[in-house]
C-alpha positions in Angstrom: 46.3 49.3 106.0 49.8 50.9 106.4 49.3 50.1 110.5 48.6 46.2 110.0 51.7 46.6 107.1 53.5 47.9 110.7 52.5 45.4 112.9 53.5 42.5 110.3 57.2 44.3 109.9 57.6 44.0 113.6 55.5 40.9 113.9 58.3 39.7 111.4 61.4 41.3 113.1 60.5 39.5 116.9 60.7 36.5 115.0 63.8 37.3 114.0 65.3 38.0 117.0 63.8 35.0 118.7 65.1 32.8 116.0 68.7 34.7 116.8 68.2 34.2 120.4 67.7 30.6 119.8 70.7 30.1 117.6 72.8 28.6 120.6 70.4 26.2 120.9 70.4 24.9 117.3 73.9 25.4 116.7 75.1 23.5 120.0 76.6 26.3 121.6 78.1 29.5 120.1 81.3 28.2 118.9 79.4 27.4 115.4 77.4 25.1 112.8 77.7 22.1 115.3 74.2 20.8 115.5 72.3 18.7 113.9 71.8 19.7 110.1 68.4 19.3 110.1 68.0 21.8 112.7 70.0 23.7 111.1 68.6 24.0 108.0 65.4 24.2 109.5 66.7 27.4 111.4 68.6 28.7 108.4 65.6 28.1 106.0 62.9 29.6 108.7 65.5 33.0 109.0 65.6 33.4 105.2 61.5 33.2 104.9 61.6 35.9 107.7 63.4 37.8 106.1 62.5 37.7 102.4 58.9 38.0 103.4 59.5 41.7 104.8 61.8 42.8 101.9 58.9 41.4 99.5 55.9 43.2 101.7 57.7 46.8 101.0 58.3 45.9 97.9 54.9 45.0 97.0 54.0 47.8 99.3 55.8 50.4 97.1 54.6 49.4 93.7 51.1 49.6 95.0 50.1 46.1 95.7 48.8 45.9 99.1 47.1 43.2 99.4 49.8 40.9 98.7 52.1 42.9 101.1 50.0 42.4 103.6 50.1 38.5 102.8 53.7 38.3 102.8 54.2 40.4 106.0 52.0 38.2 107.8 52.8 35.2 106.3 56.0 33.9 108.8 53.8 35.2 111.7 50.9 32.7 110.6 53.4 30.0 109.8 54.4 30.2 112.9 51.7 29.8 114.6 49.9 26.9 112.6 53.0 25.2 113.5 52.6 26.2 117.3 49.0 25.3 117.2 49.3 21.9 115.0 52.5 20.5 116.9 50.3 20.7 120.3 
């Protein structure tokens, strides 16, 4: 269980870093908060899931809940792609 807990953690952390590495695009270039504020909020909100959901997976993870560690480690990896799959 502690190598699917893994693969979420990194599973969660590539979507960070793709949501980082399309900030420029969101933002309209990287002089700042130019875009649209839909996308933006979209972007910002999407981020703080990403991010939330790992904290709360080794937090459940440490107080012995692993189940719902695993769900919330996986949970913006799913998301995402339902969203890939559904928008097609």
């Amino acid at each position: 269980m502690g190598f699917l807990l893994a693969l979420g953690l990194l599973a969660d952390g590539a979507l960070v870093a793709l949501l980082i590495g399309i900030s420029g695009f969101v933002f309209s270039g990287p002089e700042g908060m130019n875009g649209e504020i839909g996308a933006v909020l979209s972007w910002s909100l999407a981020l703080g899931v990403c991010l939330v959901c790992a904290l709360l997976a080794l937090v459940f993870w440490r107080g012995g809940r692993r189940d719902f560690a695993l769900a919330a480690a996986w949970l913006p990896a799913l998301g995402f792609l339902a969203g890939a799959v559904f928008t097609l």
